[in-house]
C-alpha positions as CSV (number, residue, x, y, z in Angstrom):
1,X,0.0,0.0,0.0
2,X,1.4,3.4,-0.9
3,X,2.4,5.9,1.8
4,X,0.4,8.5,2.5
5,X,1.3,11.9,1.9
6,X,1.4,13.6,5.3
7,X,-0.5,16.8,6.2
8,X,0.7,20.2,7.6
9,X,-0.5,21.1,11.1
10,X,-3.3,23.3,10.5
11,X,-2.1,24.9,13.9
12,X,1.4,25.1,12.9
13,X,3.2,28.5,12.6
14,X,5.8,29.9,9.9
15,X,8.0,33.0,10.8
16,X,9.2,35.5,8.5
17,X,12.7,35.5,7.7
18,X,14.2,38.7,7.2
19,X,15.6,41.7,9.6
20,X,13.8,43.0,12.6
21,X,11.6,45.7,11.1
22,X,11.4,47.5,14.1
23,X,15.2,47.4,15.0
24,X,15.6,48.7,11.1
25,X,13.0,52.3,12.2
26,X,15.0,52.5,15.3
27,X,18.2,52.3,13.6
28,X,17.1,54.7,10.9
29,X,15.3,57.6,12.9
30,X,18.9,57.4,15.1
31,X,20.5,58.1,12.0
32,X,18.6,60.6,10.8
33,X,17.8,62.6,13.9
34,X,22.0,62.8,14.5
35,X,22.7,64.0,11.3
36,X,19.7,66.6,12.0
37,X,22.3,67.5,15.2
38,X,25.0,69.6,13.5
39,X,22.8,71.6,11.4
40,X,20.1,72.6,14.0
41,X,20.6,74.4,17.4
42,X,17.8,75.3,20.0
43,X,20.3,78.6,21.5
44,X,18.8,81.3,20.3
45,X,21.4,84.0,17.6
46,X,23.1,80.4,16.8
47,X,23.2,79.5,13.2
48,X,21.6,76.8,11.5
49,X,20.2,75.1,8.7
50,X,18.7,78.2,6.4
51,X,15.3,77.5,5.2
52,X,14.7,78.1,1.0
53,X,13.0,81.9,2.6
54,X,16.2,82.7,3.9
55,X,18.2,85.4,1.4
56,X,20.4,84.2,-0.8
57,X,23.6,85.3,1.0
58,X,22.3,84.0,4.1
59,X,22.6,80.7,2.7
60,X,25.7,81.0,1.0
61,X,27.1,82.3,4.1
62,X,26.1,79.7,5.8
63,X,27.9,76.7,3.8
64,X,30.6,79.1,3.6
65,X,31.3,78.9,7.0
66,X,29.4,75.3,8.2
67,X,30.9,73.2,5.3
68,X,32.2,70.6,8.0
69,X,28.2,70.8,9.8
70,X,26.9,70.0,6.6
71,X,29.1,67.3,5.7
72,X,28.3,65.4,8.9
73,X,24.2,66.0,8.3
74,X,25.2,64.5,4.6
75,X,26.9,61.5,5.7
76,X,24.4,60.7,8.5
77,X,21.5,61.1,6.4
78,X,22.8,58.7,3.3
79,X,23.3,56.4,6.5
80,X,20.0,56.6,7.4
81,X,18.4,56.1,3.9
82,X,20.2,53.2,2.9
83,X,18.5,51.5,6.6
84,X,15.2,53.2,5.4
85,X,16.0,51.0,1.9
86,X,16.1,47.7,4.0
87,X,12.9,48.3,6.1
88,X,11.0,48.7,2.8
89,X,12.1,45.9,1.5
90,X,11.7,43.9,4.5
91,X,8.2,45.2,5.2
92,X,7.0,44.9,1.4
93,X,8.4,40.8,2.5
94,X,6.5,40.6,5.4
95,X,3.3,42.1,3.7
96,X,3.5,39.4,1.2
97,X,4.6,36.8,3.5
98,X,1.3,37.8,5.6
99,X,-1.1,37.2,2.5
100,X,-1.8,40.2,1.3
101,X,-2.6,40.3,-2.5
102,X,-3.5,44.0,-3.2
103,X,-1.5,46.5,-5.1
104,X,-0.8,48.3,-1.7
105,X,2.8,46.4,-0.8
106,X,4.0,46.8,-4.2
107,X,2.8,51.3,-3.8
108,X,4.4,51.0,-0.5
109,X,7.9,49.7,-2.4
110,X,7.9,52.8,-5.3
111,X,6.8,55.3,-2.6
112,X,9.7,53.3,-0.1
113,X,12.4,53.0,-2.8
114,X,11.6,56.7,-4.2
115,X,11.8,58.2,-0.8
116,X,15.1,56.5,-0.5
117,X,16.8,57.3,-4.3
118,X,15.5,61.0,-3.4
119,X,17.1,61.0,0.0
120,X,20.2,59.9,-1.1
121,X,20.3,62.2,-3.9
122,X,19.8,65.4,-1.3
123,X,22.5,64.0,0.8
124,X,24.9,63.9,-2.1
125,X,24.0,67.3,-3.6
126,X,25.0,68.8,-0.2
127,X,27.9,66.9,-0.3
128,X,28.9,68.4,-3.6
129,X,27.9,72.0,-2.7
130,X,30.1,72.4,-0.1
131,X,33.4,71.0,-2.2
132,X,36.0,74.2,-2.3
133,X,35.7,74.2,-5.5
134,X,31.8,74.8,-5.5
135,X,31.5,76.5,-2.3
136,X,33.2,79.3,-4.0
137,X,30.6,80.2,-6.9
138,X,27.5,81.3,-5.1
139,X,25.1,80.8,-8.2
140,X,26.5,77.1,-8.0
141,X,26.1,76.8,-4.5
142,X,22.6,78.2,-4.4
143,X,21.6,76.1,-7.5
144,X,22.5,72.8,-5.6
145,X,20.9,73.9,-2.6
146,X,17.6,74.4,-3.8
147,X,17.9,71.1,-5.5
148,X,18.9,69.1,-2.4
149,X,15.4,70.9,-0.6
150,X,13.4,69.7,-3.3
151,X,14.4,66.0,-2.8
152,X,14.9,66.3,0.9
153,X,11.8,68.1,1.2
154,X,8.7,67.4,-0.8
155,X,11.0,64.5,-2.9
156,X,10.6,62.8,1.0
157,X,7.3,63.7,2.0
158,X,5.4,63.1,-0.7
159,X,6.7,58.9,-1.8
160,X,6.8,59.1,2.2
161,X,3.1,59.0,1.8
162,X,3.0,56.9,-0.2
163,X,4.9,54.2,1.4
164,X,2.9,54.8,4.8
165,X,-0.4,54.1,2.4
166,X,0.7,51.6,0.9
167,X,1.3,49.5,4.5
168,X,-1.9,51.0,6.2
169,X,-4.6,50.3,4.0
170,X,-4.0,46.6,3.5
171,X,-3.3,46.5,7.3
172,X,-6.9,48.0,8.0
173,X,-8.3,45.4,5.1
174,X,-6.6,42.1,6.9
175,X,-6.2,43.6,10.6
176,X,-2.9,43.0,10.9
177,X,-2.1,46.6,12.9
178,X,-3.5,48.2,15.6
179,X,-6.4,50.7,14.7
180,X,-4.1,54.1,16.2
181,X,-1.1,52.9,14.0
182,X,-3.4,52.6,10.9
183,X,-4.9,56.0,11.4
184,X,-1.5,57.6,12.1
185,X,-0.6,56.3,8.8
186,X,-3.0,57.4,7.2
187,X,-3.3,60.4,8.3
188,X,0.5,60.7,7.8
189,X,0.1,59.6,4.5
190,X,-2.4,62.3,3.4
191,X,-0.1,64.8,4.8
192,X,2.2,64.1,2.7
193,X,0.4,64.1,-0.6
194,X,-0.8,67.4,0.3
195,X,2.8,68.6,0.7
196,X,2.9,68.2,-3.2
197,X,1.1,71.8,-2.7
198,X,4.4,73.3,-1.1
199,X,5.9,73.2,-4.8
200,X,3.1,75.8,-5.6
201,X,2.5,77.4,-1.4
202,X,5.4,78.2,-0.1
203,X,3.0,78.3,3.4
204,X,2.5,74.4,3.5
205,X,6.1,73.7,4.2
206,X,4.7,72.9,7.6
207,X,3.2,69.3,5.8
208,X,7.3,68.1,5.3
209,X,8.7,68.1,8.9
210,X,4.7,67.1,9.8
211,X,5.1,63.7,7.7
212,X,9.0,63.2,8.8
213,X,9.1,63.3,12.7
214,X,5.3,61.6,13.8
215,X,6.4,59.1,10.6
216,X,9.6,57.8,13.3
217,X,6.5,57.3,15.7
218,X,4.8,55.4,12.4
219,X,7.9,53.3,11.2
220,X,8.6,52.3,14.7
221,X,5.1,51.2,15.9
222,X,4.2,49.3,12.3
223,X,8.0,48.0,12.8
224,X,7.1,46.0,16.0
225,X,3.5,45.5,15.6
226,X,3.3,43.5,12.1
227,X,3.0,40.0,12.9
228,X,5.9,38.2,11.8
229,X,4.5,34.8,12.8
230,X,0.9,33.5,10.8
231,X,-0.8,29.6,10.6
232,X,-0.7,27.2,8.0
233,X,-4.1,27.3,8.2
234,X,-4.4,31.0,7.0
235,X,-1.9,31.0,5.0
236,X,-3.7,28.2,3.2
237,X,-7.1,30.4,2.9
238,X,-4.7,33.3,1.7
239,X,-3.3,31.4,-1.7
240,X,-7.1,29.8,-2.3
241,X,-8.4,33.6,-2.0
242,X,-5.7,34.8,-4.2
């Protein structure tokens, strides 16, 4: 008589194998926040960061004299995106991994992956502007500058959005975060589609650093709270619904 095939625990669990998602946020808001430490001061009549309102030869001033500031936030902040790379890919895993079918994980990887390339991109225009050589020629300078805001700014906020979408509305579909972390995402998320507006209202830059620091609080939470762990048994019902 032939063996029979043997049949999987329906109670048996399979874990996700990839890195700790919320080790990944911790390690990338640490990153980010001490690159963020050179550049900004809370001492009042101390200089900082300019913002793209400031005059032109405040900000070449600036660079002029904080080149070595600016090279630390740079080199802190390509750190950090490079971690931020890994979550997404790790996350987009575990969305999978959990069953979900919907477009969202494979939003939440452009919007993840663009936030990153632009990220990158800002940290390495600021590394060029402040090269002797560039440093020099304010017209240069100020040209790079303007650049690196645009992808550091709106270039983050708005695929930031999109990856925070991308995670939460599956999540509220299948249940598989708690409801406050869902509607911080969302809301998060909205936020920074509406800081596409910036390009054209100068007044909304208030919707960038809105989506960037309560998004650490985000990519932290969603981090530890995704369930890593899930049944044969619903995994099963996920590939016969898909």
């Amino acid at each position: 008589m032939a063996a029979s095939l043997e049949t999987p625990n329906p109670t048996a669990s399979l874990r996700h194998q990839g890195p700790h998602l919320g080790a990944l946020a911790i390690v990338y808001t640490a990153l980010f926040s001490a690159g963020l430490y050179p550049v900004t001061t809370f001492t009042p009549g101390q200089p900082h960061w300019p913002s793209p309102s400031k005059p032109a030869d405040v900000i070449v001033s600036y660079f002029l004299a904080h080149a070595s500031s600016a090279l630390a936030c740079a080199f802190l902040h390509a750190g950090a995106f490079v971690v931020l790379g890994i979550f997404t890919a790790a996350i987009v895993s575990r969305l999978h991994f959990l069953g979900v079918r919907a477009a969202g994980p494979w939003i939440a990887l452009f919007g993840g992956f663009l936030t990153v390339f632009d990220g990158l991109a800002a940290s390495l225009a600021t590394w060029t502007l402040i090269q002797p050589s560039v440093v020099q020629t304010p017209s240069v300078l100020l040209a790079l500058y303007y650049f690196s805001f645009a992808l550091g700014g709106p270039g983050f906020s708005i695929p930031m959005g999109l990856l925070m979408a991308g995670v939460s509305v599956p999540a509220a579909f299948m249940k598989l975060l708690p409801r406050w972390i869902i509607a911080l995402g969302m809301f998060l998320a909205v936020a920074g589609e509406l800081s596409w507006l910036y390009l054209v209202s100068p007044k909304l830059l208030f919707l960038i650093p809105l989506v960037r620091f309560p998004g650490f609080v985000w990519l932290i939470a969603a981090g530890f709270m995704l369930p890593k762990v899930v049944t044969y048994r619903r995994l099963q019902l996920t590939q016969v619904a898909a």
